[in-house]
C-alpha positions as CSV (number, residue, x, y, z in Angstrom):
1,X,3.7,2.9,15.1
2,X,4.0,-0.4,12.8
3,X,0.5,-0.4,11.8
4,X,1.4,2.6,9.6
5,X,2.4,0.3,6.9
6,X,-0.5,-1.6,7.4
7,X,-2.4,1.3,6.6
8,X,-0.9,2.0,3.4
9,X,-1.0,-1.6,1.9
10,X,-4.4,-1.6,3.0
11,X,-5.5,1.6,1.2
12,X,-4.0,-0.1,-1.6
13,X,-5.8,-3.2,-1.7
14,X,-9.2,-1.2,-1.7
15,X,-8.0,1.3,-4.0
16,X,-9.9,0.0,-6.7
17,X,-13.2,-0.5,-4.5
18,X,-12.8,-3.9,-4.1
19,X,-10.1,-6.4,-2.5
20,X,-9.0,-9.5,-4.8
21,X,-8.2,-12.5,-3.2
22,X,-4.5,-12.4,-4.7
23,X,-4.4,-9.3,-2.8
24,X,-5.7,-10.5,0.4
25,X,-3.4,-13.5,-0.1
26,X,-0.5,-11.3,-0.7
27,X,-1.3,-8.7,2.3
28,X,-1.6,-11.8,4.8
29,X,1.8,-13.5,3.6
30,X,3.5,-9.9,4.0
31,X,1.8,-9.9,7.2
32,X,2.9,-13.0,8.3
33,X,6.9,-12.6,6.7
34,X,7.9,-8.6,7.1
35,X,9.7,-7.5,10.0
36,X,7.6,-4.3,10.0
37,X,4.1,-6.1,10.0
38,X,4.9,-9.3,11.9
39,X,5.6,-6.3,15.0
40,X,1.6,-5.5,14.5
41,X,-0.8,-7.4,17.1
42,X,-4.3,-8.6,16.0
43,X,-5.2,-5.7,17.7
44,X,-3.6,-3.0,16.5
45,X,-4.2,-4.7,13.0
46,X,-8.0,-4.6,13.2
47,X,-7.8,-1.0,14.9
48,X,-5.7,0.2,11.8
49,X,-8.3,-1.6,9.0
50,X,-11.4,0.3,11.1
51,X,-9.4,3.9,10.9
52,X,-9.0,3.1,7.2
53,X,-12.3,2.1,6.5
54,X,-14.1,4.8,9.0
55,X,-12.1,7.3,6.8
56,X,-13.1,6.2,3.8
57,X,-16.7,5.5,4.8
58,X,-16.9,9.2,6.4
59,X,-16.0,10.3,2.7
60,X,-12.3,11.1,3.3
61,X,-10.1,11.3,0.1
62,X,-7.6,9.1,-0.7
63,X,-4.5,12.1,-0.5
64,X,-5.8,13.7,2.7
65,X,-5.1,10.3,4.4
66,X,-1.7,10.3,2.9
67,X,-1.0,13.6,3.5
68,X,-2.2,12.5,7.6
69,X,0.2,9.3,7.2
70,X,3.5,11.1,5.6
71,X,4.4,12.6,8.6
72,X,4.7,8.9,10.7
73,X,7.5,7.6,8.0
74,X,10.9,8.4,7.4
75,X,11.6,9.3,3.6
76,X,12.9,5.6,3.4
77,X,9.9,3.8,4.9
78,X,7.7,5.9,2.6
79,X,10.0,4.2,-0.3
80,X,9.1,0.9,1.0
81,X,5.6,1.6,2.2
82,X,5.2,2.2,-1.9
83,X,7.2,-0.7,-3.1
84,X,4.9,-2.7,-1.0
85,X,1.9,-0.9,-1.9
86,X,2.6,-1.8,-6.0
87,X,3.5,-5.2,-4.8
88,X,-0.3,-5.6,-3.3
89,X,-2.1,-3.7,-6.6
90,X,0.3,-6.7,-8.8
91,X,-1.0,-9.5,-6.9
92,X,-3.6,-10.1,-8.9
93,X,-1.4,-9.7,-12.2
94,X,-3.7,-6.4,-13.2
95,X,-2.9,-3.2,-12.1
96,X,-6.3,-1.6,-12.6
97,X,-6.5,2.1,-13.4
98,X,-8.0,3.1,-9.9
99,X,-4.8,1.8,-8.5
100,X,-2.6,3.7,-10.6
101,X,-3.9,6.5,-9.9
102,X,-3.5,5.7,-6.3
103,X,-0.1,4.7,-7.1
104,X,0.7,8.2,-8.6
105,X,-1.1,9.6,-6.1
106,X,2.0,8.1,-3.1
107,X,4.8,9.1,-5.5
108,X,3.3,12.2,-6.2
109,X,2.3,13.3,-2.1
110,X,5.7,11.3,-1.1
111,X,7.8,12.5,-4.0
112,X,9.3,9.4,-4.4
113,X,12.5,9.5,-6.3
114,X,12.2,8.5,-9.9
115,X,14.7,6.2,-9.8
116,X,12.9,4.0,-7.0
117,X,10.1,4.2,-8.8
118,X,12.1,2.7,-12.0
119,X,13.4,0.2,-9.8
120,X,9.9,-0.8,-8.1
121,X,8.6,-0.8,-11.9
122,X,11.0,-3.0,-13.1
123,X,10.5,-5.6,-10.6
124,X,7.2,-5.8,-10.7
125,X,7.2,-6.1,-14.6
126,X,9.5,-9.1,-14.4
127,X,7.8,-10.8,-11.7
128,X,4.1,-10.0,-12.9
129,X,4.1,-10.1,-16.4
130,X,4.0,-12.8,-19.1
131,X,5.5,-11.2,-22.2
């Protein structure tokens, strides 16, 4: 199921309660340029945004619909799902403490390996920083 990814970059976005427009602009040009989303029709895109937001709305946490969502991806798409996922909390050149914790929360549930998480880090400081 492509829309897995969707999923995640989505829970991202609204991890802080509310979706920037740098996110939303960053989510619809990965939409429109990864193999793994371009795969995704209209459909299953809007079916994948309701489950999200039905979970949420219902009062679901955050980690149980990771947990629910691990066992769909390979230990390398979860690598990638969380690359992307810090790519969407970036776009807006503020990574907000909601969305660290949510960020924790996928290498954490996923046990991303340290040093992909160094390497995700690293790019994101050089690409979204000013120092």
């Amino acid at each position: 199921m492509k829309a897995k990814f969707l999923k995640i970059v989505m829970l991202a976005a609204v991890s802080d309660g509310e979706i920037q427009p740098a996110e939303l602009e960053m989510l619809n040009q990965i939409k429109r340029q990864h193999p793994e989303f371009r795969s995704v029709s209209d459909d299953d895109g809007r079916e994948a945004m309701a489950d999200i937001y039905n979970k949420l709305s219902a009062g679901m946490e955050t980690k149980h619909i990771i947990e629910q969502l691990s066992s769909e991806f390979s230990n390398k798409e979860k690598q990638s799902a969380f690359a992307l996922a810090k790519e969407i909390c970036a776009a807006d050149f503020d990574i907000k403490p909601a969305e660290t914790d949510f960020l924790k929360l996928l290498e954490e549930e996923w046990k991303i390996p340290k040093s992909v998480i160094s390497a995700v880090d690293q790019s994101i400081s050089l690409r979204y920083t000013s120092d």
